[in-house]
Phi, psi and omega in degrees: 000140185284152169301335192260354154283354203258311173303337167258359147294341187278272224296265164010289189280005185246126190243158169299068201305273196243131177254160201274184215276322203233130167290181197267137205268128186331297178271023179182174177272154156264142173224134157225139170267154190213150189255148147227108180246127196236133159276165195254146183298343170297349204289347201299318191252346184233159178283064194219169165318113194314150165213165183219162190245124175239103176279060182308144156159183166243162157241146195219127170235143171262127205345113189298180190214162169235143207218150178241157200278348143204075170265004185258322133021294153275014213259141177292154160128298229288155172275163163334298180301321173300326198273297188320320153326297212273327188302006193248270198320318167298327178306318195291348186244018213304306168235067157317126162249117253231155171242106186258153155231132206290129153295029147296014156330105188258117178256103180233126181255134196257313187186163197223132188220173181231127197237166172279138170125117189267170210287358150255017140314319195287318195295261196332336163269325169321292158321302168306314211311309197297301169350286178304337186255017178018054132309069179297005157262057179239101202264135121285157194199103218259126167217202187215140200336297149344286182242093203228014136297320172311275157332320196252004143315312175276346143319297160310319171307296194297300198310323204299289182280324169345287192292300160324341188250289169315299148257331176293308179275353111320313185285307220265018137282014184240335172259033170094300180336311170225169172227171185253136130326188192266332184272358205057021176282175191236116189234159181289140175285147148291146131269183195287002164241017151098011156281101199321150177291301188288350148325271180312327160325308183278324194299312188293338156304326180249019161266271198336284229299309179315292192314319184266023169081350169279355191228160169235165207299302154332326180273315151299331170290306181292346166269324177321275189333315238261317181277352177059026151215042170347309183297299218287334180246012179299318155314312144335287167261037181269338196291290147355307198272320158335305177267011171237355148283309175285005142313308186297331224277347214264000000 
């Protein structure tokens, strides 16, 4: 079987046991832990007792964004042909509004274990456990063994717009950031300078994040750029940069 027939086959068999209790938050990161429960590959070939392979771990999304395409654009990866393409598109859109979640995508698997009981005994004990520790981001995910990074892709996909469609694009229409069109896309608000509003939002969030040590400076000078508007805050941050050289000078 080809790889990309053995992936929508992947794809197919894998189903969303439980889903977590809360979508992901507009304004801030989401971690959800997540179970992938899989049969071990031996099961195909030996005569034994069901057993199921339980795949432990989290996921971390990071604050979602709101992007105008073309600030999307500016985004490293596209080939030549790609740009010309989408610069076609940004013309027919200009403010269109796109929900990224920064791929500082974390996946981290903590641990793997083989229990007796085939998944769905497992799911139903799998199920109280979580029940019990009233963890409400918390997904099964019935996958398959091989590729069962795959399964849990299709989660991460499935949670991703679930939450972009349920929440994120109701609050940040309620809180002003975008409107619907006559078609019900979702476009972006302006200030009077031609800057989306939740833009400005994020610049004045990561001037705080600089000043109290969380973010460097180099990561702000780069969403200015992105945004074209380095001059209009360039004093500010030379002021910024200033004031953490003379932090080293002491």
């Amino acid at each position: 079987m080809k790889i990309n027939e053995r992936i929508k086959h992947v794809l197919k068999q894998t189903k969303i046991l439980k889903w977590p209790e809360h979508l992901l938050a507009t304004f801030g990161s989401s971690t959800v832990y997540y179970y992938v429960l899989t049969e071990p590959v031996y099961s195909e070939f030996e005569n034994r007792s069901a057993e199921t392979v339980i795949r432990e771990g989290k996921i971390t999304w990071g604050q979602p964004k709101i992007l105008t395409p073309s600030y999307i654009l500016k985004s490293e990866g596209f080939s030549e042909e790609a740009r010309k393409a989408y610069k076609i598109l940004v013309r027919e859109n200009p403010d269109l509004a796109g929900i990224l979640y920064p791929l500082e995508l974390q996946i981290e698997s903590e641990k793997t274990n083989i229990v007796s009981g085939n998944w769905r005994k497992t799911y139903e004990w799998l199920k109280q456990e979580t029940d019990s520790r009233r963890n409400s981001l918390t997904a099964v995910i019935k996958g398959v063994n091989i590729l069962w990074d795959v399964s849990l892709m299709k989660f991460v996909l499935e949670m991703t717009l679930k939450s972009a469609h349920l929440a994120q694009l109701p609050e940040l229409k309620k809180r002003g950031f975008i409107y619907l069109d006559k078609e019900r896309r979702p476009l972006i608000v302006k200030d009077s300078s031609g800057i989306p509003v939740t833009a400005r939002r994020e610049i004045e969030s990561m001037f705080n994040m600089v000043k109290e040590g969380k973010m460097g400076l180099f990561e702000l000078k780069e969403e200015l750029d992105r945004w074209e508007v380095f001059e209009e805050y360039e004093e500010r941050f030379f002021n910024l940069f200033k004031g953490e050289r003379e932090k080293w000078e002491r």
